[in-house]
Backbone as numpy.savetxt, mean C-alpha at the origin, in Angstrom:
# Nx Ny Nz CAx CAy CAz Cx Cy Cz
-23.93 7.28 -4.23 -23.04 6.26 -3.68 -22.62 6.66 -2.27
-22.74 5.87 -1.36 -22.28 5.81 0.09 -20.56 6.53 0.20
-20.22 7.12 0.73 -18.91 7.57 1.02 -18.35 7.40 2.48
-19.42 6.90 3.35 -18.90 6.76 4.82 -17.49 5.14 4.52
-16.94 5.36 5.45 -16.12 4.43 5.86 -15.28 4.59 7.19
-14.89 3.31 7.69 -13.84 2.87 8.82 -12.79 2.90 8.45
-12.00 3.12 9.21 -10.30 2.35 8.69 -10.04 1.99 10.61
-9.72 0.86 10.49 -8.73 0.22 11.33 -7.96 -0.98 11.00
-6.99 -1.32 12.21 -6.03 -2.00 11.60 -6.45 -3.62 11.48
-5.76 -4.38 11.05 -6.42 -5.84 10.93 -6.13 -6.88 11.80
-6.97 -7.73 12.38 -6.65 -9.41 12.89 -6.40 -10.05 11.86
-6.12 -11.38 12.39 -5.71 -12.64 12.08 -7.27 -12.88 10.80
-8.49 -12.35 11.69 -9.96 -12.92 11.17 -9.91 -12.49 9.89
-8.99 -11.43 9.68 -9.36 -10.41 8.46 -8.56 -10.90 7.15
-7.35 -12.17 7.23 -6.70 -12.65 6.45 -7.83 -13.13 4.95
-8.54 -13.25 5.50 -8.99 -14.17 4.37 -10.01 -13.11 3.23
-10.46 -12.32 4.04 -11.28 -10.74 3.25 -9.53 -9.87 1.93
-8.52 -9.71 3.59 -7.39 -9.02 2.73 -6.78 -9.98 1.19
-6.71 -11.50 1.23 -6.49 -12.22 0.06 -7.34 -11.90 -1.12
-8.64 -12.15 -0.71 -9.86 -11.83 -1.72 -9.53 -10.58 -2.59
-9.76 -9.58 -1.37 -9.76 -8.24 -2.42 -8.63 -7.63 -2.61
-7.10 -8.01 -2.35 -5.69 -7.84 -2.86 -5.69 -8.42 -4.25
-6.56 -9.65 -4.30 -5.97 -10.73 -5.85 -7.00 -9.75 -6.77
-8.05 -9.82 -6.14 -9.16 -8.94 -7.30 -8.75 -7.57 -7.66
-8.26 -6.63 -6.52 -7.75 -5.33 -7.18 -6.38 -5.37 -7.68
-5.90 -6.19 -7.65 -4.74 -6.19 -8.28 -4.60 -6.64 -9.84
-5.63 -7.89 -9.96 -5.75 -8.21 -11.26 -6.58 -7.17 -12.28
-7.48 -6.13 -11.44 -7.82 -4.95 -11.70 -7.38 -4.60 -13.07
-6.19 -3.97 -11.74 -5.25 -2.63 -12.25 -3.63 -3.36 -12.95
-3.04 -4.41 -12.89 -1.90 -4.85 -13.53 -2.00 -6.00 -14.07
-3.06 -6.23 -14.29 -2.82 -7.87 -15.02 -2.08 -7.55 -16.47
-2.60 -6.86 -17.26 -1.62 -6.58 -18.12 -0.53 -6.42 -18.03
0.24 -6.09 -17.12 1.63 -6.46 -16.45 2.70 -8.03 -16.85
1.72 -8.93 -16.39 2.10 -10.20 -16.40 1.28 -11.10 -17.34
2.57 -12.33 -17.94 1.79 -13.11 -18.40 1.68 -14.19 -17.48
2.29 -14.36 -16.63 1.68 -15.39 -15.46 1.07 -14.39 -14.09
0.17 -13.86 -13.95 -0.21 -13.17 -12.51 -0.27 -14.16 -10.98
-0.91 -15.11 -11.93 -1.54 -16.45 -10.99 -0.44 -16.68 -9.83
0.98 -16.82 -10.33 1.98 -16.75 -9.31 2.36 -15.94 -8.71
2.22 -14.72 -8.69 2.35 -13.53 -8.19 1.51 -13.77 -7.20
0.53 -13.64 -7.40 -0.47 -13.24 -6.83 -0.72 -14.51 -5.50
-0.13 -16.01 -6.10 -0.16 -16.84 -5.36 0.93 -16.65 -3.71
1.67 -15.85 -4.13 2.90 -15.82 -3.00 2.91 -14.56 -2.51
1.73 -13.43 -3.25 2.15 -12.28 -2.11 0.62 -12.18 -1.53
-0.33 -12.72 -2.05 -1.62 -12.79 -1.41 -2.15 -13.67 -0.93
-1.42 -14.81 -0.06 -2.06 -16.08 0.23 -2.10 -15.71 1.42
-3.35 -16.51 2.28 -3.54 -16.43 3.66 -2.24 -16.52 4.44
-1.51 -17.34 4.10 -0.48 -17.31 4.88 0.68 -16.07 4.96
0.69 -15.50 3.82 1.54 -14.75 3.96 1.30 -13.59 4.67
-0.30 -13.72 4.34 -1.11 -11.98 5.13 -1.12 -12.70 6.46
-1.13 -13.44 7.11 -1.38 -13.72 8.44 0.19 -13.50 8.99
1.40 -14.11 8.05 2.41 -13.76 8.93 2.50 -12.18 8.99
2.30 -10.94 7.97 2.48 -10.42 8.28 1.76 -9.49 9.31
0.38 -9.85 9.70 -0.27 -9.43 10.63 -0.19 -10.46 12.08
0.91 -11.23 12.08 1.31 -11.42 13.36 2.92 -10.89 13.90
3.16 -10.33 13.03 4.28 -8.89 13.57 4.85 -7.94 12.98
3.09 -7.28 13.71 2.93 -5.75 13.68 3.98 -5.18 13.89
5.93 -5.02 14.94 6.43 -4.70 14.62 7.53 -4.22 13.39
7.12 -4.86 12.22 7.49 -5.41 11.40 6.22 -4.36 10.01
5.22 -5.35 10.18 4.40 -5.05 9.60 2.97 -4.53 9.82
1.87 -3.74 9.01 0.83 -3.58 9.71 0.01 -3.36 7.88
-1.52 -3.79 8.76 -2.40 -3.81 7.30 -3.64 -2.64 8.05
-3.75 -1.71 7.58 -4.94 -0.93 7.48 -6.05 -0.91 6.86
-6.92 -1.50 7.39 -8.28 -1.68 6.59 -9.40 -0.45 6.28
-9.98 -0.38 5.34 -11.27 0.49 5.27 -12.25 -0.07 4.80
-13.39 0.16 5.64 -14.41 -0.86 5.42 -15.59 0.10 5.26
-16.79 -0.54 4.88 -18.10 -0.14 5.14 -19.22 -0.89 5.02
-19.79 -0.58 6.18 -20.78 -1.54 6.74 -20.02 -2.57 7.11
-19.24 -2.69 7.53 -18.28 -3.77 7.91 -18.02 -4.93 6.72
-18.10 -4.25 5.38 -17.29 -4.96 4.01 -16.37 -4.17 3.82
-14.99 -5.16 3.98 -13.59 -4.51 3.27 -13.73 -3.93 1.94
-13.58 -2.91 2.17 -13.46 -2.07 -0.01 -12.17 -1.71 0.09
-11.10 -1.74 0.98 -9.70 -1.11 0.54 -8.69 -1.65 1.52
-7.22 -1.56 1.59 -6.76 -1.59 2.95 -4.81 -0.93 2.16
-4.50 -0.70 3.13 -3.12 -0.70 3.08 -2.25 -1.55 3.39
-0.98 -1.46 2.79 -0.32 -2.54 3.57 1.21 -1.93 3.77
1.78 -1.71 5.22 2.70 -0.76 5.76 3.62 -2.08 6.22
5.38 -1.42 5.69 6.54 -2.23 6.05 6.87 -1.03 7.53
6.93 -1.43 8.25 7.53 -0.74 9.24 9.25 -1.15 10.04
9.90 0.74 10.24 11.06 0.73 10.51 11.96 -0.21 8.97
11.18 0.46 7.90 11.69 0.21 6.00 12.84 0.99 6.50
13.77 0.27 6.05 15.21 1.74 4.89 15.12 2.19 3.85
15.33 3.34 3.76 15.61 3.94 2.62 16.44 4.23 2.22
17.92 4.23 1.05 19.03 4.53 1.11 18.59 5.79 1.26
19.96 6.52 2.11 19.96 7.64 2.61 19.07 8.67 3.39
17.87 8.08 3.53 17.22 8.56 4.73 16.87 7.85 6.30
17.88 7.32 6.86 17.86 6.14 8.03 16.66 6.04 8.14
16.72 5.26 9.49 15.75 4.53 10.25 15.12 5.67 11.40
13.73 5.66 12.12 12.66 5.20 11.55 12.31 5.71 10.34
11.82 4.93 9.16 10.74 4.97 8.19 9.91 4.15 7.80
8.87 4.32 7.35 7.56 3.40 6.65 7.60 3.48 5.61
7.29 1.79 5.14 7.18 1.84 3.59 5.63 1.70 3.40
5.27 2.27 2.86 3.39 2.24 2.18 3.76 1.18 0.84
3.82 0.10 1.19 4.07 -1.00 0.53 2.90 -1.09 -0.64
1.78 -0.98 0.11 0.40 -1.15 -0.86 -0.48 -0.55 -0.77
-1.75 0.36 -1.52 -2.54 0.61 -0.95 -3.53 0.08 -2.17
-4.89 -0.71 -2.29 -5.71 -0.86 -2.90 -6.96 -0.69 -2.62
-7.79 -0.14 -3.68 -8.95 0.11 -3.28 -9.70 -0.83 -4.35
-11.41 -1.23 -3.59 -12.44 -1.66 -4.84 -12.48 -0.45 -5.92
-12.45 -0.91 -7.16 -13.03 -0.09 -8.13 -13.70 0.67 -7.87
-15.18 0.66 -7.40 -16.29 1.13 -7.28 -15.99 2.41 -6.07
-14.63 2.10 -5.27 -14.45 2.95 -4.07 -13.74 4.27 -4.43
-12.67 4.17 -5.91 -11.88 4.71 -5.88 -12.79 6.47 -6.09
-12.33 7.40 -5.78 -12.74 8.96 -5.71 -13.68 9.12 -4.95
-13.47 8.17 -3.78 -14.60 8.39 -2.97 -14.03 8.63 -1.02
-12.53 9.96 -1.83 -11.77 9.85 -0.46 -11.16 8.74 0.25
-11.35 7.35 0.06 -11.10 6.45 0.28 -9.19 5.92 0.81
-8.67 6.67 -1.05 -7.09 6.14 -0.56 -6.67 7.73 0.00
-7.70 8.73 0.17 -7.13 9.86 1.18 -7.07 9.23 2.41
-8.30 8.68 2.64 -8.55 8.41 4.39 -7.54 7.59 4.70
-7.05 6.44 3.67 -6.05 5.65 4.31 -4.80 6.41 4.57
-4.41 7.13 3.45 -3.36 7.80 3.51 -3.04 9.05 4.89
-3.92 9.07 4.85 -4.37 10.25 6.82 -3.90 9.02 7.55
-4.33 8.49 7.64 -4.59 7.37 9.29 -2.50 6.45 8.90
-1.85 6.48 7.77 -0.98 6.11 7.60 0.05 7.17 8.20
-0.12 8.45 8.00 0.45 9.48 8.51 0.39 9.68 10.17
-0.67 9.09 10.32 -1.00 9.37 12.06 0.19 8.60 12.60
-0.23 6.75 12.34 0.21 5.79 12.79 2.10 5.98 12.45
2.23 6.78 11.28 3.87 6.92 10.80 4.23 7.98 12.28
3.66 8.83 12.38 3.73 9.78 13.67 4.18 9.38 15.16
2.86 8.32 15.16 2.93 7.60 16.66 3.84 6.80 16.87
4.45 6.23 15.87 5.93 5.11 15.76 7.17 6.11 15.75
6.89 7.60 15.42 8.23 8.41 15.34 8.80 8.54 14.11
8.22 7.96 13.30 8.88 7.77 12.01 9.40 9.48 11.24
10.25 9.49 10.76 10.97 10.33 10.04 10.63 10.66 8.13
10.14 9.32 7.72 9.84 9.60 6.29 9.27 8.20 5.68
7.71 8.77 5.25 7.04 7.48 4.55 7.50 7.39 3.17
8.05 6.38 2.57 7.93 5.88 0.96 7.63 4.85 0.66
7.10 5.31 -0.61 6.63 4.02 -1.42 7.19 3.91 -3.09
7.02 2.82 -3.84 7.64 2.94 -4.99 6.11 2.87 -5.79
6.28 3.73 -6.74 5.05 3.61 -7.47 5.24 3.38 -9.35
4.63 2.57 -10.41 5.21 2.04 -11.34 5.24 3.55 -12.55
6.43 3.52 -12.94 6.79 4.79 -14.13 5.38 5.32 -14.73
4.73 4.15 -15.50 3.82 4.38 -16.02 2.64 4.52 -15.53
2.10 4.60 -14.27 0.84 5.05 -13.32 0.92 6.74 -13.25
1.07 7.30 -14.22 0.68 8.48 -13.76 -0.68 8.57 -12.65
-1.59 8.73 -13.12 -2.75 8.83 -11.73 -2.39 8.80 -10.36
-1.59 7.42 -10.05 -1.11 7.28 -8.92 -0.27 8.23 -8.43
0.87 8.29 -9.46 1.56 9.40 -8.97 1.26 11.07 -8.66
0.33 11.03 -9.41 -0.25 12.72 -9.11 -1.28 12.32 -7.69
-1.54 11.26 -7.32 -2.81 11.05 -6.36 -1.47 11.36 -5.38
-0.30 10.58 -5.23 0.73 10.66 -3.86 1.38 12.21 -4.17
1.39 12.82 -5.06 2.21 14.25 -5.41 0.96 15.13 -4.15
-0.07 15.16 -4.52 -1.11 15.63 -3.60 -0.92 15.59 -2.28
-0.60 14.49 -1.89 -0.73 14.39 -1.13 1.01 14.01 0.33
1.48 15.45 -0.80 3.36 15.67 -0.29 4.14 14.76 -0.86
4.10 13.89 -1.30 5.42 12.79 -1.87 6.04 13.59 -2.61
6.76 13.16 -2.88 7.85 13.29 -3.49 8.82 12.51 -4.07
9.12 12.68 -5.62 9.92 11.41 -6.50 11.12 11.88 -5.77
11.92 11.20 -5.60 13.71 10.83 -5.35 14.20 10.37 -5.65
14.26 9.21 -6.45 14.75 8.29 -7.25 13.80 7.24 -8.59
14.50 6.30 -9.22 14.20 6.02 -9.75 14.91 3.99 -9.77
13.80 3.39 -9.45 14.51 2.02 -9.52 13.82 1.36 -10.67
14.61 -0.24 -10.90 14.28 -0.98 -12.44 13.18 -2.01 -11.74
12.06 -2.04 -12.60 11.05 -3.06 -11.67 10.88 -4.28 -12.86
10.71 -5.26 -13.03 10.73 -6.20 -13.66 9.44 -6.97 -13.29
8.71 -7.37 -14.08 8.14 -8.77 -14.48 8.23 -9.89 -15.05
7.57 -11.02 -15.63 7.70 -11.78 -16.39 7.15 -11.30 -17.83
6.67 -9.98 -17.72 6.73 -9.67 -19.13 7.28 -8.31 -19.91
7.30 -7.38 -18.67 7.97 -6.31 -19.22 8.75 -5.41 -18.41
10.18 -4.77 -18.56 10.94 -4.07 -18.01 9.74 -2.51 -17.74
9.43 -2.53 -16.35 8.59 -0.87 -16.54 9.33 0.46 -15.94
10.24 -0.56 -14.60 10.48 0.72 -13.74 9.96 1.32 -12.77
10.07 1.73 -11.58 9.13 2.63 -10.55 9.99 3.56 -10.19
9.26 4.78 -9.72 9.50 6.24 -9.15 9.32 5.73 -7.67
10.77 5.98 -6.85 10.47 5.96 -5.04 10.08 7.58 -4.79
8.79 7.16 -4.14 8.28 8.82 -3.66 8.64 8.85 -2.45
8.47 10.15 -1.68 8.66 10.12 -0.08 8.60 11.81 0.29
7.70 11.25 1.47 7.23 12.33 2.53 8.19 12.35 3.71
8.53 13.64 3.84 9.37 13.91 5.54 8.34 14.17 6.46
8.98 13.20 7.68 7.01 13.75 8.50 8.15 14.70 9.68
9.09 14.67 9.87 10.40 14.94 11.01 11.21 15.73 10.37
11.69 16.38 11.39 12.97 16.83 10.68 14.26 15.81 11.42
15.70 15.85 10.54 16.79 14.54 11.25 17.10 14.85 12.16
């Protein structure tokens, strides 16, 4: 299996690739989550919503990884996030998904590098993300790679109370 890949950040052009493979890896990995996904999925993955947030990059930014110039993964970064008690600047690593077929193939490392760069070049002080109680994998994939649990918030669906662990990396000192 091929292991080369790109990562850069996304246009406007790229809205319609990021919908595709957000609804597909997502129904992946949590459809069992929900008994309605369809709406979920309708309001956080529609062209429109990925286009507003890739028209301010101050705000927001989507990191793509591609190969051969087909999207297999991307991130999706809240920028200048709060965190209680660790001010401003921070990044939230809002999302990161990969194709199936991509995952152990360095893939959510490389994003996770180029997230650290870009957290750097903005000044940022500390990346987090919330990741769900029950994902172990995930969580040992971000433990690897410096996170760190700090809290604990209540996450809700339409079908079951699960919970997420907020992880977080110091890239600064205060």
């Amino acid at each position: 299996m091929e292991t080369e890949f790109n990562i850069r950040e996304a246009t406007l052009k790229d809205a319609s690739a990021i919908s595709v493979l957000g609804r597909n890896t997502y129904r992946e990995h949590f459809a069992d989550i929900w008994h309605d996904i369809d709406s979920f999925l309708n309001a956080d993955f529609s062209n429109d919503a990925i286009k507003s947030c890739i028209n301010s990059p101050s705000s927001h930014r989507y990191l793509l990884a591609l190969r051969n110039n087909t999207l297999i993964g991307f991130a999706k970064l809240n920028i200048n996030s709060e965190l209680n008690g660790m001010g401003k600047p921070c990044i939230e690593l809002q999302k990161i998904y990969l194709k199936k077929d991509s995952v152990g193939n360095n893939l959510g490392s490389g994003l996770i590098e180029r997230v650290m760069e870009l957290a750097s070049e903005l000044d940022s002080k500390y990346v987090w993300l919330d990741v769900l109680k029950n994902n172990v994998q995930a969580q040992k994939f971000y433990q690897r790679h410096q996170f760190r649990i700090v809290d604990e918030i209540p996450y809700k669906t339409d079908r079951y109370e699960i919970g997420m662990f907020v992880m977080v990396k110091r890239l600064k000192d205060s």
